[in-house]
N, C-alpha and C positions, 0 to 999 in steps of 0.2 A: 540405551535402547528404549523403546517407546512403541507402545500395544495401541495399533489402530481400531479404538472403540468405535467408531463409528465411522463411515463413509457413503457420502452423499454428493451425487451428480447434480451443481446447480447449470450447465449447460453443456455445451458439446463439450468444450473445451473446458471447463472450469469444474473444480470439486473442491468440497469441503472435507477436512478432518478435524475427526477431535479424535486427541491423541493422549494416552494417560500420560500425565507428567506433570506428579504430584509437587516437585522443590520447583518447579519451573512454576508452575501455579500459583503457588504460595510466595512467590516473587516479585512475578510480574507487575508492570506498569503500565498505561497506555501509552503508547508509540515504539514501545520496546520491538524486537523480532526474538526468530530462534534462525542457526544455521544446521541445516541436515543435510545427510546423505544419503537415498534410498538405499543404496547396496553399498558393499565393500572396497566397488570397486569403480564406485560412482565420485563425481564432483562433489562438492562443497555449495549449497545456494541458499541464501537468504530468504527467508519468509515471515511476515510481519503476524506478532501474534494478535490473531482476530478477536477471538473472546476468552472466556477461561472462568474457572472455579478456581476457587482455593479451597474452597468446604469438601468437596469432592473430588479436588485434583484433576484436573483437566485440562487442557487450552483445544484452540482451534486455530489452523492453520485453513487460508481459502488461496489456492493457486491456479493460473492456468497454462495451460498443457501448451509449451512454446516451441521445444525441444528435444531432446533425448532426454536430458536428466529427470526432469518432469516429467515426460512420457511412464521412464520406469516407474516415479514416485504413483502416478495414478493405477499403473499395474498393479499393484499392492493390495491385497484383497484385506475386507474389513473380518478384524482379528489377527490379521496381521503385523509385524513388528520393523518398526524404522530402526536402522545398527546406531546412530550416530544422530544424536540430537541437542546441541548445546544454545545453552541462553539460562535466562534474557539476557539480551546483548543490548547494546546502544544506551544513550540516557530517554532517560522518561519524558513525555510531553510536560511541558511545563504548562497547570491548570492551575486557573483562579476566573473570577468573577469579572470578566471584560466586559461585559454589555451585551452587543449585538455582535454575532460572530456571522459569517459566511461561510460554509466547509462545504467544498467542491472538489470530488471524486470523482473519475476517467477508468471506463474500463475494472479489471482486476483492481486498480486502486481503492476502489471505494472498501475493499475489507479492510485494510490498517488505517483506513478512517474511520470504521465504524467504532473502534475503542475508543478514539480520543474525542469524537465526536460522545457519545457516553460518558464521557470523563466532562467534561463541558459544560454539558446538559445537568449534572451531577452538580456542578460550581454555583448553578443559576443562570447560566446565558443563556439569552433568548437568541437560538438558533436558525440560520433559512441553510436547507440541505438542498446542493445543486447535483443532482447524479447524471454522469453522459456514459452513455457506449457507444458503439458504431453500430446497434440495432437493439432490436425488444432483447432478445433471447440472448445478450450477451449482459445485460440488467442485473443486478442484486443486492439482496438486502436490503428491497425498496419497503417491507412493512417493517424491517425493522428500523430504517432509519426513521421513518414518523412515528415509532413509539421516543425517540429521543429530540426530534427536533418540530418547534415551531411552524414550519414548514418546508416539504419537499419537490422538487422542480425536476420533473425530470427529462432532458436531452436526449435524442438518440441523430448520427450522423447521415441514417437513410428516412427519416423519420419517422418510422415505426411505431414511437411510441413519443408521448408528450411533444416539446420542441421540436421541430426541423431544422436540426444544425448542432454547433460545436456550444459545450458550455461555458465558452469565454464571450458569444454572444448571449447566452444569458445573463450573468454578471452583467453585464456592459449595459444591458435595458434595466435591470434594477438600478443602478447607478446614472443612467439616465434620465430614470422615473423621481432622482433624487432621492432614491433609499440610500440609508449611512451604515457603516457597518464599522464595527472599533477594531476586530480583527478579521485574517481571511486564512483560512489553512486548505492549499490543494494539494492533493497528490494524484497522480496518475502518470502516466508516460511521459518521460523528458518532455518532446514539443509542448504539449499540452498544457503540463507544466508551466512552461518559459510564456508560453502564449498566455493563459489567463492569471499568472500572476501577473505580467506585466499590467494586464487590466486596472487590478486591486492595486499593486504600487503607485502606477499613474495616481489613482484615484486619492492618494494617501494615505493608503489600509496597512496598516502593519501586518506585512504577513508570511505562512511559515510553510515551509516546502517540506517534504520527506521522501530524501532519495533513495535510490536502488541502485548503486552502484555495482560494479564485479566485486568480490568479496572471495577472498578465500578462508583467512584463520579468522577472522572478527574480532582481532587485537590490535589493529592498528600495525601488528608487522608487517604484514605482505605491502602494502601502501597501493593497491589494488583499486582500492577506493577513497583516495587522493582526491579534494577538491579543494579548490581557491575562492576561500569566504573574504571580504574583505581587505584584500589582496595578501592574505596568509594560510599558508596551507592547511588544511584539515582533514581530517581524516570520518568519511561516516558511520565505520563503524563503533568509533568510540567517544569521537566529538559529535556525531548527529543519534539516528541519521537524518532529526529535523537542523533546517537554518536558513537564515531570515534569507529570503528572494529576491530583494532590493542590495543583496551583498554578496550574491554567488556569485561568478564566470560561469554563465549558462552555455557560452562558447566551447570555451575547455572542456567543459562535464562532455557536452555532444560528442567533441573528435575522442574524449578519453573512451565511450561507449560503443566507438565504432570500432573503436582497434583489434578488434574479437571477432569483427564481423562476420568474415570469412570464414573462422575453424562454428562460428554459432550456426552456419547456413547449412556447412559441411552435417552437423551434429542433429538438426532440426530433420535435415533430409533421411538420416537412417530410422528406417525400417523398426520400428518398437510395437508388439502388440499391445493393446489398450484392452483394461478388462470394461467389459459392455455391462 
């Protein structure tokens, strides 16, 4: 169980928690996650841990409202208590001193990039931070990523704010302009994914993906979240959930993401009051 200290609406759909949980704290890694439940009689979902104390015992959890089970999880008034909270889960980002790094965040992604981007920035890389959504207001943790990074770019798909367009055309004009980059770390939604890694691979960027697979136990039992790394199987919640993009089957991952589709439409459609 886990006492929701604080809760904070960063948009319509999007909120932040920080949630006491003191050994998970005192644990944690960047890229790691936690799996919860909101209620008893809720799912099992994946969420990447955003920030955290250890001094103080805390993390912070940032999700957005897609579903039903999400739906509940934002019901949840602050002081409130989550039944079921296990982690850290996955392996840790592997950090050291690369040079120039590129970390480009899509959407809700950009929070389990803002730890390893931190972790990075902590090694010595000289960082350029790409953030996209599909408008201003669905944006975040845009001051906090230029307290860690060299410089920030930010994208929106209606162009609302910064660029007009996707940030795999961004990439593509730095890499154009002849900028080098030693590594590239994206996360955000499958396509997004597949699309501006393939940019950095092309380009010859060593670079590192962190997926969201379906997950139920985050043991590798269920095989729920099963992907094909260099044509051997892996599992991400205990072999990632980062790994290298130039070695996934981005094909596979897609049809494995769809096969839920239907009962997630079903789930998304019901009727859940949201606390305002």
């Amino acid at each position: 169980m886990a006492r929701i200290l604080k809760k904070e609406r960063l948009s319509d759909v999007v909120w932040r928690y920080r949630l006491d949980a003191p050994r998970i704290a005192k644990k944690r890694k960047a890229g790691q996650f936690i799996i919860l439940r909101p209620s008893e009689q809720g799912e099992r979902i994946p969420l990447t841990i955003a920030d955290g104390s250890a001094a103080e015992g805390w993390i912070e959890i940032i999700f957005q409202v897609v579903g039903k089970t999400t739906a509940v999880l934002a019901g949840l008034p602050e002081g409130g208590d989550i039944p079921d909270l296990a982690g850290p889960l996955g392996k840790p980002t592997h950090v050291e001193k690369f040079g120039r790094c590129v970390c480009i965040g899509g959407g809700v992604g950009i929070a389990p990039l803002y730890p390893i981007v931190s972790a990075l920035h902590g090694a010595g890389n000289d960082i350029t931070m790409i953030l996209g959504a599909r408008n201003q207001s669905l944006l975040m943790l845009v001051d906090e990523m230029k307290q860690v990074s060299g410089r920030v770019i930010v994208a929106t798909d209606d162009g609302s704010e910064g660029f007009h367009g996707f940030v795999s055309a961004v990439l593509a004009d730095l890499l154009g302009k002849g900028e080098t980059f030693d590594l590239a770390v994206v996360i955000g939604p499958t396509p997004m994914m597949k699309v501006t890694s393939k940019v950095s691979v092309d380009a010859g960027i060593r670079t590192m993906v962190s997926l969201n697979p379906i997950m139920v136990d985050g043991t590798g039992m269920c095989g729920g979240c099963r992907v094909t790394v260099d044509g051997k199987t892996k599992f991400a919640c205990v072999d990632g959930p980062e790994f290298d993009a130039a070695k996934l089957d981005w094909n596979e991952m897609g049809k494995r993401l769809g096969t839920y589709k239907q009962f997630e439409t079903e789930k998304h459609n019901c009727k859940v009051g949201l606390d305002k």
